[in-house]
Backbone as a chain_set.jsonl record, in Angstrom:
{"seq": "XXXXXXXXXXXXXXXXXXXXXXXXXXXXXXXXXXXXXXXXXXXXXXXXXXXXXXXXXXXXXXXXXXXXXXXXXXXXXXXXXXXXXXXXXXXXXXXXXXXXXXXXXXXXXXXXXXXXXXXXXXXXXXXXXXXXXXXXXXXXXXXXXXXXXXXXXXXXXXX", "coords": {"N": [[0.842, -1.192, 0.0], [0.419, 2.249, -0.845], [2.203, 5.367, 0.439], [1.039, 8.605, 1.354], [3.243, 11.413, -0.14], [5.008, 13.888, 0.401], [6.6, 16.295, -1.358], [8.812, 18.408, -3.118], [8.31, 19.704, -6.621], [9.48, 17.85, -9.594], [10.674, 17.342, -12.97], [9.721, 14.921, -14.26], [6.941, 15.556, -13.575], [5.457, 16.999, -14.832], [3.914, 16.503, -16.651], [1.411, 15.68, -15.617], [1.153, 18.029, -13.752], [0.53, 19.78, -15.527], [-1.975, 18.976, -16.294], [-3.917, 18.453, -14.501], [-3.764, 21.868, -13.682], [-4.894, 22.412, -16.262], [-7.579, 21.0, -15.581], [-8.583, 22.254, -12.996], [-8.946, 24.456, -13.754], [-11.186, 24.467, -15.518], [-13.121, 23.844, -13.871], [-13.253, 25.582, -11.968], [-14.095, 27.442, -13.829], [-17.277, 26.83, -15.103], [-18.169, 27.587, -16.888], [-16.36, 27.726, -19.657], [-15.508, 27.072, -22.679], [-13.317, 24.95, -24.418], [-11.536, 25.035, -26.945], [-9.996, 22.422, -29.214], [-7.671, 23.331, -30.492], [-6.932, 25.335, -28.383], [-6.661, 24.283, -26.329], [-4.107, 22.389, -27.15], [-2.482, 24.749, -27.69], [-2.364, 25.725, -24.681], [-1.333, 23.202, -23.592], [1.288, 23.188, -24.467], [2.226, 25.959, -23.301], [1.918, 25.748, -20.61], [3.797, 23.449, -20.274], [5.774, 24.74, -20.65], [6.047, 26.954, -18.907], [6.285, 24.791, -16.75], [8.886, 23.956, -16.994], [10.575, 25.85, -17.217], [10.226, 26.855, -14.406], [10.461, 24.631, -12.657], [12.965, 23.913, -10.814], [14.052, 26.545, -11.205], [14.844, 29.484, -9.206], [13.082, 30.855, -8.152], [11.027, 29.632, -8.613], [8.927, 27.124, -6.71], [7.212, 24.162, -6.743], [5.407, 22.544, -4.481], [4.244, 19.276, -4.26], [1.873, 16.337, -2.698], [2.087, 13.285, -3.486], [0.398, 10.268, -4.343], [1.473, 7.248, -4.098], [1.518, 6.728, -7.838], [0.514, 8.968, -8.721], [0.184, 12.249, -8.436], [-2.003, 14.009, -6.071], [-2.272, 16.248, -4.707], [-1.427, 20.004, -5.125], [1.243, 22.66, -4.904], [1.876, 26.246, -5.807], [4.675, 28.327, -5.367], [6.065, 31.013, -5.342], [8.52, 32.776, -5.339], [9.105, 35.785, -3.759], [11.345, 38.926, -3.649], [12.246, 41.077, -1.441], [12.983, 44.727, -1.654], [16.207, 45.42, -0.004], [16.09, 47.245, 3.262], [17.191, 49.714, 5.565], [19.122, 49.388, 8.36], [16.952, 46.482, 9.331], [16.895, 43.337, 8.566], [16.34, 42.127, 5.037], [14.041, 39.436, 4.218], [12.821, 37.338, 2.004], [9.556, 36.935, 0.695], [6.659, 35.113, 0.209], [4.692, 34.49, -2.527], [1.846, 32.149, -2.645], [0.359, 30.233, -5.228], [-2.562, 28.735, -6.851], [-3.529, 26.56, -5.763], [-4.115, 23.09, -4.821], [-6.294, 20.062, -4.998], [-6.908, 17.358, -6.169], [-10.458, 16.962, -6.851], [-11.507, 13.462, -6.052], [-9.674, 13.26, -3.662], [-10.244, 15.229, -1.192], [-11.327, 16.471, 1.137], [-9.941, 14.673, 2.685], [-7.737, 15.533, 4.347], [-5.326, 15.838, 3.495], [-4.889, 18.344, 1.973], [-4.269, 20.043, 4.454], [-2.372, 18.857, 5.627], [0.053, 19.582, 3.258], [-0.131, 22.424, 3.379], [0.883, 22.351, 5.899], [3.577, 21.651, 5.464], [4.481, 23.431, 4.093], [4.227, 25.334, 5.57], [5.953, 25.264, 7.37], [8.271, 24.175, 5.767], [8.707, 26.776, 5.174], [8.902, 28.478, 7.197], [11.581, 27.554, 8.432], [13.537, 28.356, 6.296], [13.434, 30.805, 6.601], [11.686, 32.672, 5.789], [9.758, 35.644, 4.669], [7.256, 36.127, 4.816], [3.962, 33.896, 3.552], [1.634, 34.532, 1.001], [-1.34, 34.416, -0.067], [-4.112, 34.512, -1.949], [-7.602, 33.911, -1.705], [-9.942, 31.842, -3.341], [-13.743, 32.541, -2.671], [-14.004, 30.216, -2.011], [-11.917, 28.545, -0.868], [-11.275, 30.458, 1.51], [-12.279, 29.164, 4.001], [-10.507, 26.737, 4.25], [-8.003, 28.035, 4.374], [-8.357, 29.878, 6.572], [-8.588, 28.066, 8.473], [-6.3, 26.654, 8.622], [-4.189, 28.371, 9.438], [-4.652, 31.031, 8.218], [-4.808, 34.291, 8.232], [-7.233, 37.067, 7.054], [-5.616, 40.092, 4.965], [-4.75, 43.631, 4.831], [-6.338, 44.668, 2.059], [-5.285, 44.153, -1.409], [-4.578, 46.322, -3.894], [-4.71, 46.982, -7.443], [-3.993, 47.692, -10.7], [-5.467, 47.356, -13.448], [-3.928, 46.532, -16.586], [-4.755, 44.333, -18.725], [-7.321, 42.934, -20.57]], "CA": [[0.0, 0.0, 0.0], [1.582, 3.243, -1.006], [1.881, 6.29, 1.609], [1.247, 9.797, 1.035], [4.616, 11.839, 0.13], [4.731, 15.531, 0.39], [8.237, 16.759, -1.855], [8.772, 19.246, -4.021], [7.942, 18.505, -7.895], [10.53, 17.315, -10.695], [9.967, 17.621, -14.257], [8.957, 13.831, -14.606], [5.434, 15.666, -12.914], [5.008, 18.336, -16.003], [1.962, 15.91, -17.532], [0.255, 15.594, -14.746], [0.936, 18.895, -13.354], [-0.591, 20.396, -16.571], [-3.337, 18.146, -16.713], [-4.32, 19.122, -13.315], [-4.2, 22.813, -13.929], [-6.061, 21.789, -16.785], [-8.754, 20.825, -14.988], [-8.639, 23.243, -12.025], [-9.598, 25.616, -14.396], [-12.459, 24.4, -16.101], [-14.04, 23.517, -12.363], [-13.283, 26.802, -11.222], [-15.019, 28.211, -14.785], [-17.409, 25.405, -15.929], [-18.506, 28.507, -18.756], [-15.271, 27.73, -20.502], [-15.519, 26.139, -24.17], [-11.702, 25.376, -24.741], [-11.217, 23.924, -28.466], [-8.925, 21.477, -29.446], [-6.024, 23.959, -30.739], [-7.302, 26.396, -27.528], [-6.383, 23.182, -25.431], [-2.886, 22.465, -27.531], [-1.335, 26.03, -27.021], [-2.131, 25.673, -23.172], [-0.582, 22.541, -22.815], [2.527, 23.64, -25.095], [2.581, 27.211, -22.902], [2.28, 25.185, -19.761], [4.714, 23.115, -20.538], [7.228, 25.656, -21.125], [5.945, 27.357, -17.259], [7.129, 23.932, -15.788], [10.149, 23.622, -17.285], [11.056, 26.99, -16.657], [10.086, 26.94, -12.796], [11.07, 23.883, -11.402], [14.341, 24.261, -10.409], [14.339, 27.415, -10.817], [15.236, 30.13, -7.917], [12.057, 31.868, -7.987], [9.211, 29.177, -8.198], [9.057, 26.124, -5.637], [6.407, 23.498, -6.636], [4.804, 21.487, -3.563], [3.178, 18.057, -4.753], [1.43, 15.822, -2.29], [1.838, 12.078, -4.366], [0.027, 8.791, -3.53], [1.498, 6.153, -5.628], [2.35, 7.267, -8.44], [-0.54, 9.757, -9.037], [-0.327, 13.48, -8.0], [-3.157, 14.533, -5.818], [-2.638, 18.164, -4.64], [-0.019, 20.977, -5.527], [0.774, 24.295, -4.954], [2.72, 26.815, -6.398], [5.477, 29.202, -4.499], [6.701, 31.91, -6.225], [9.682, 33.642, -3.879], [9.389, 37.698, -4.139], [12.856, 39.016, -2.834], [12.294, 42.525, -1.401], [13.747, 45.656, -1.708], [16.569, 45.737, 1.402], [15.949, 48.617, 3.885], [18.615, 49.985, 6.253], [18.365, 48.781, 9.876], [16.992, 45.36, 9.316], [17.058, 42.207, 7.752], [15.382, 41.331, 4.735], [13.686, 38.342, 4.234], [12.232, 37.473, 0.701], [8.199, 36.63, 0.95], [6.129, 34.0, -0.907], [3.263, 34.013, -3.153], [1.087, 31.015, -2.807], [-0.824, 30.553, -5.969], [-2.841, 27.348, -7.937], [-3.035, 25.353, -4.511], [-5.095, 22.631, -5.4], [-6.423, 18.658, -4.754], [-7.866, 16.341, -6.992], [-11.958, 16.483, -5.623], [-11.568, 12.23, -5.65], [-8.848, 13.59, -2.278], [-10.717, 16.42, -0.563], [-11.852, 16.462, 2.634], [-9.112, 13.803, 3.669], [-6.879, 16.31, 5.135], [-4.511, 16.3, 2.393], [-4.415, 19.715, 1.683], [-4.051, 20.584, 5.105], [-1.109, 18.525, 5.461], [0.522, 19.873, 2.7], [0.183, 23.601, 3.975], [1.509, 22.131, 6.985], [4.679, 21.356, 5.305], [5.206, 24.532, 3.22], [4.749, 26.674, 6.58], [7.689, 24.665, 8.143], [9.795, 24.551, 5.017], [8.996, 28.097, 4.569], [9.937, 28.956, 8.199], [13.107, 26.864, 8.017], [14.03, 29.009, 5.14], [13.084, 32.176, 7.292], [10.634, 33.759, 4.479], [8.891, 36.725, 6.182], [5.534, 35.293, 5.358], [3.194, 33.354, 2.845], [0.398, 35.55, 1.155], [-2.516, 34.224, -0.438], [-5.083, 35.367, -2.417], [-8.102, 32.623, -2.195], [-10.851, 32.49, -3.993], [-14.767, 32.334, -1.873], [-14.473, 28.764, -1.521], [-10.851, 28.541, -0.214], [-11.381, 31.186, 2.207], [-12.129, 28.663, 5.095], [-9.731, 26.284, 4.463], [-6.741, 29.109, 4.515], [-8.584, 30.464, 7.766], [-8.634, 26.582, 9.596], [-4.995, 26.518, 8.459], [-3.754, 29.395, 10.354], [-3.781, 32.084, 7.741], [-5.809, 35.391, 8.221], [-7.228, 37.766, 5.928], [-4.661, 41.657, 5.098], [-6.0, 44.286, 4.074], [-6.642, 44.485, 0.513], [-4.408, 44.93, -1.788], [-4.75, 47.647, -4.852], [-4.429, 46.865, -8.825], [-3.782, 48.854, -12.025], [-5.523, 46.358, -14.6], [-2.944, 46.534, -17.647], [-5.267, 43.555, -19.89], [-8.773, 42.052, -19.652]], "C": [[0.878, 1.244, 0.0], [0.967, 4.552, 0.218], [1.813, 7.72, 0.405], [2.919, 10.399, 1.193], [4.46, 13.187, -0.434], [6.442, 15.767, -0.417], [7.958, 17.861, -2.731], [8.805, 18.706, -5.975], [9.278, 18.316, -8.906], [9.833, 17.509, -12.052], [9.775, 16.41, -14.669], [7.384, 14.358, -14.142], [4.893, 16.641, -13.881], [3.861, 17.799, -16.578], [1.306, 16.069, -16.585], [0.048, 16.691, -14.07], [-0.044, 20.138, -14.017], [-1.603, 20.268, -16.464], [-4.105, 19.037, -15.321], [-4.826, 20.867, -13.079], [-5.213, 23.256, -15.024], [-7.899, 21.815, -16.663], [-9.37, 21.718, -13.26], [-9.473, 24.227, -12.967], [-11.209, 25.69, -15.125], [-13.607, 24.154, -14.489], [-13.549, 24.78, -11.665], [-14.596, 27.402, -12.008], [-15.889, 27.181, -15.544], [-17.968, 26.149, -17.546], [-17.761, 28.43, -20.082], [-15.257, 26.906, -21.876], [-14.013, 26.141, -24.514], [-12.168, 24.127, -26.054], [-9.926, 23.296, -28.148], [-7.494, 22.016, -29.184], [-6.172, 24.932, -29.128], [-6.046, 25.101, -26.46], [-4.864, 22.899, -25.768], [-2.273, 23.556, -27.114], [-1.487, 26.032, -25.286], [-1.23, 24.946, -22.934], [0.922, 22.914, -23.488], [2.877, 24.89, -23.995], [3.0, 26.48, -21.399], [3.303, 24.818, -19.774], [6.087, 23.713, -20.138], [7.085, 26.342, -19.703], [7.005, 26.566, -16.834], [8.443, 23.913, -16.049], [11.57, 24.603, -17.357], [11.173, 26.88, -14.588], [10.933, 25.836, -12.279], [12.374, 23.536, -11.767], [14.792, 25.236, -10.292], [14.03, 28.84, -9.35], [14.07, 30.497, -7.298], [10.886, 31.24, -7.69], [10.118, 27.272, -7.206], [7.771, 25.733, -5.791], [6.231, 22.53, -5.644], [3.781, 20.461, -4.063], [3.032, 17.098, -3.218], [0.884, 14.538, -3.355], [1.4, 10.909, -3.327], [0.252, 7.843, -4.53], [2.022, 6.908, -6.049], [1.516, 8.694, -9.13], [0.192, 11.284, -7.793], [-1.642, 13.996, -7.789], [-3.104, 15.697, -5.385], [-1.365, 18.851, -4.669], [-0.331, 22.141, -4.805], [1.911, 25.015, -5.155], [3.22, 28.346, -5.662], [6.21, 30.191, -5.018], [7.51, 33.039, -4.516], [10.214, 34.857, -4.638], [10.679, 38.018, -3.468], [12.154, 40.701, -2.835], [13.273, 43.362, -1.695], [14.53, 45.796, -0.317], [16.614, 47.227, 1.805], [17.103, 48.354, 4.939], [17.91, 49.353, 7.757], [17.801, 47.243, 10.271], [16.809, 44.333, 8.259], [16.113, 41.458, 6.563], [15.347, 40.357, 4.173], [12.688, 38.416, 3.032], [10.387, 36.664, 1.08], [7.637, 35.272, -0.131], [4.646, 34.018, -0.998], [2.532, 32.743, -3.493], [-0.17, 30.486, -4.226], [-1.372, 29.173, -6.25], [-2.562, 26.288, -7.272], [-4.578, 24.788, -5.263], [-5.317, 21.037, -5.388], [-7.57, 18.263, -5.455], [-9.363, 16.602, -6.009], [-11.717, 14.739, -5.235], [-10.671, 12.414, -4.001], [-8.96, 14.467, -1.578], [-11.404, 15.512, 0.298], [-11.053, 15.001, 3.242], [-7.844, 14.39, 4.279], [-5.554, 16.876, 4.45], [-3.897, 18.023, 2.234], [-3.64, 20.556, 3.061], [-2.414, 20.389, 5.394], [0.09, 19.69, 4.537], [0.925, 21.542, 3.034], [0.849, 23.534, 4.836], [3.114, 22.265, 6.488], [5.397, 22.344, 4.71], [5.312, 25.735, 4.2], [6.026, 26.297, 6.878], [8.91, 24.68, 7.361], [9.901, 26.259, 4.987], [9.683, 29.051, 6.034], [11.029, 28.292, 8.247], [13.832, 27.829, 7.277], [13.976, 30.509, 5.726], [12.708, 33.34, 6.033], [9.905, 34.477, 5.514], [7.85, 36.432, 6.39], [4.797, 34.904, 4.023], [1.807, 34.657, 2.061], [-0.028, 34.829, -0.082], [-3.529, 34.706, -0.957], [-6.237, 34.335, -2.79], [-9.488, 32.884, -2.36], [-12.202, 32.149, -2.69], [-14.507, 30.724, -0.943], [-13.082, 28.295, -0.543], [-10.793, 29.559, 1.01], [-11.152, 30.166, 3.563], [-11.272, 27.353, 5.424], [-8.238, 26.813, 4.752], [-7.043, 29.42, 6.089], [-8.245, 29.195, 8.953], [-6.909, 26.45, 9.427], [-3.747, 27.743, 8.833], [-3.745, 30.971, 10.055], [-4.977, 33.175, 8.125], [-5.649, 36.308, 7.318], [-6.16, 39.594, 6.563], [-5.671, 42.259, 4.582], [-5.914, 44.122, 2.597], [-6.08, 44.953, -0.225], [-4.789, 45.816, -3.115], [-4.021, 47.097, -6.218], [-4.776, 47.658, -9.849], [-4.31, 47.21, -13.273], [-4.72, 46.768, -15.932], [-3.558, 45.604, -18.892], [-6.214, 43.201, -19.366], [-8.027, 41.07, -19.406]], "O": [[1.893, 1.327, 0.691], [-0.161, 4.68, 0.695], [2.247, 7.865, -0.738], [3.687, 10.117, 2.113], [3.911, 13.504, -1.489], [7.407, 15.286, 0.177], [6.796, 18.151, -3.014], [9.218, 17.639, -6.428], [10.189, 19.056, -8.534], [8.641, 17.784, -12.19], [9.545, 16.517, -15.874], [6.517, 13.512, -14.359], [3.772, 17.09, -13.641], [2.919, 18.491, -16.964], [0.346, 16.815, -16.775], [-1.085, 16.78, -13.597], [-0.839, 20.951, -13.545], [-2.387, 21.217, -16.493], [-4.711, 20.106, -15.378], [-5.87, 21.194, -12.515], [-6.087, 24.114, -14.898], [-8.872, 22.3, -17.241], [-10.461, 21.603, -12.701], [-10.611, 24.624, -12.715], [-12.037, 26.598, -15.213], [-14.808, 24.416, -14.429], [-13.568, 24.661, -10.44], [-15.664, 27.744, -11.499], [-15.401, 26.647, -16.54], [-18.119, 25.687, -18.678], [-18.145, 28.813, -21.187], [-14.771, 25.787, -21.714], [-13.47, 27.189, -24.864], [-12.747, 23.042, -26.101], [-9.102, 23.493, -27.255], [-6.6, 21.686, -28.405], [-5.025, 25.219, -28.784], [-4.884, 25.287, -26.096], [-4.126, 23.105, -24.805], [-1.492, 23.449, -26.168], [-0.488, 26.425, -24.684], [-0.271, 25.348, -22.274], [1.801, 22.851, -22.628], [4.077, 24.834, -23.729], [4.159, 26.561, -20.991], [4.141, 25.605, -19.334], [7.074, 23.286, -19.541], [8.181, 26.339, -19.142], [8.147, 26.945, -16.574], [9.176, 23.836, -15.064], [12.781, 24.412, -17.466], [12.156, 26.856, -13.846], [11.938, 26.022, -11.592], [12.772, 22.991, -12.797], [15.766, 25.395, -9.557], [12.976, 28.906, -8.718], [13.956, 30.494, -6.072], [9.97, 31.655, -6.981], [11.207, 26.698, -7.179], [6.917, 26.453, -5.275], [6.905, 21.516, -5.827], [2.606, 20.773, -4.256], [4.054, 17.097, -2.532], [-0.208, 14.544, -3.922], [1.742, 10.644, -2.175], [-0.439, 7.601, -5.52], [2.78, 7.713, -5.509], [2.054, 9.339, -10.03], [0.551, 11.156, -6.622], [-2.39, 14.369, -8.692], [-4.072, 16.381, -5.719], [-0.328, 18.319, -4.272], [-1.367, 22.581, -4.307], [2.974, 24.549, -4.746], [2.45, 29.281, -5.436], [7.395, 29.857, -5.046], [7.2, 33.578, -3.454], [11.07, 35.053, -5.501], [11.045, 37.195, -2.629], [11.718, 41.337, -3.794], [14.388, 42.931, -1.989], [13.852, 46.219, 0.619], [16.986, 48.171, 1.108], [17.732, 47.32, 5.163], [16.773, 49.023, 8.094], [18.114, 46.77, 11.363], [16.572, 44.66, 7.096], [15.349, 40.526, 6.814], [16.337, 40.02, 3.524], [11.853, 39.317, 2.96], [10.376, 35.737, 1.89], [8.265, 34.704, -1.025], [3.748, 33.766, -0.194], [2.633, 32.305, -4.639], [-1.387, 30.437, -4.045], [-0.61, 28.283, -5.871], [-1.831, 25.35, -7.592], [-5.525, 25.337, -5.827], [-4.314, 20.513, -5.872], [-8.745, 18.63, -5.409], [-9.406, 16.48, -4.785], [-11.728, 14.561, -4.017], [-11.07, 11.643, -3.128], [-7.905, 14.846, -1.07], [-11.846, 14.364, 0.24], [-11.559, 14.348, 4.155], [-6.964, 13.632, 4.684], [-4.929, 17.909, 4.689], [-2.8, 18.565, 2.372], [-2.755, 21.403, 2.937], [-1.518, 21.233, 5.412], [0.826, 20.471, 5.14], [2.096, 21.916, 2.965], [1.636, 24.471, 4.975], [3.853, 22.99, 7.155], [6.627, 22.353, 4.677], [6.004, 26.742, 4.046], [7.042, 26.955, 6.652], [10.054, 24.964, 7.715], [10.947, 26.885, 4.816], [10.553, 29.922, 6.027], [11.775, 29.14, 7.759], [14.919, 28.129, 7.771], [14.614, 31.359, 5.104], [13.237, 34.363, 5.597], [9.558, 34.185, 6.659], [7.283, 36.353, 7.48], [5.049, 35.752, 3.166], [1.237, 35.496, 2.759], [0.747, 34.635, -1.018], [-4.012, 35.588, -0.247], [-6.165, 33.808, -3.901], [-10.147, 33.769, -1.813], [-11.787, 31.52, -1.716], [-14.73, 30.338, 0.204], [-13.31, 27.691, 0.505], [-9.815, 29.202, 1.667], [-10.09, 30.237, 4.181], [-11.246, 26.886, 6.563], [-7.399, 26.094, 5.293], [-6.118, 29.256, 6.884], [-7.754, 29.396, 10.063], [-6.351, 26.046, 10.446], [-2.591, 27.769, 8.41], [-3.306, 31.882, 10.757], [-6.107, 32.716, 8.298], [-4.587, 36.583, 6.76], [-6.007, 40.086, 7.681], [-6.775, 41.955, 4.129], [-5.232, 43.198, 2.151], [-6.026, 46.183, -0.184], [-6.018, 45.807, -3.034], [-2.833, 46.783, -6.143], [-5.836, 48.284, -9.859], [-3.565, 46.328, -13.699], [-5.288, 47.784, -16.333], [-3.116, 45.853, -20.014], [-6.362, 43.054, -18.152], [-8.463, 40.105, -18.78]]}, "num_chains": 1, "name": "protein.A"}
């Protein structure tokens, strides 16, 4: 019987990591009509995300595997501030495209997995995690220690 294993992802996980975002998306938006070629340039653009990120400095993929299946991710993008005089800074992390198969919800999974990215992320002494989650994620972020900032302010640049 295989165990749950929380690691960070490899680029043997780029199909399934796609696929997954994939399908995150259409169950976020079920309005979405993606064609064939609509569907090709994603997974080609994807693609080219993963293979950019993982390993690199800036993004830090968290997978939660059972077997040989990927059931929930989430994606770490590490902001490096501007240093100020006087004290020490510490680069932050954007949490984005956290996310578990529905067949592995509500078995704690996810929680786990947050569990493990606070501890690596304090280990690493990041100043702090920030989140932006949509209605439905709200109370799983809140049961998992995080609380809402104030709100932050955008210049839309594209629909």
């Amino acid at each position: 019987m295989s165990e749950l294993i929380m690691r960070t992802a490899s680029a043997g996980d780029i199909v399934q990591l796609a696929e997954m975002r994939y399908d995150y998306t259409l169950e976020e938006h079920p309005e979405l009509a993606v064609t064939e070629e609509q569907k090709r340039d994603y997974i080609d653009e994807m693609h080219e995300f993963l293979e950019e990120a993982i390993g690199s400095e800036n993004w830090v993929l968290w997978v939660a595997e059972y077997g040989d299946e990927i059931v929930a991710h989430a994606y770490l993008e590490l902001v490096r501030k501007v240093p100020r005089p006087g004290r020490a800074t510490k680069p932050f992390i954007y949490m984005t495209n956290v996310y578990t198969r529905p067949q592995h919800r509500g078995l704690g999974i996810g929680s786990r997995l947050a569990q493990v990215i606070e501890k690596w992320s304090r280990e690493l002494e990041h100043d702090f995690i920030l989140v932006w989650p949509n209605e439905r994620g709200e109370a799983f972020y809140t049961k998992n220690g995080y609380s809402a900032c104030s709100v932050p302010m955008e210049l839309r640049l594209s629909n």
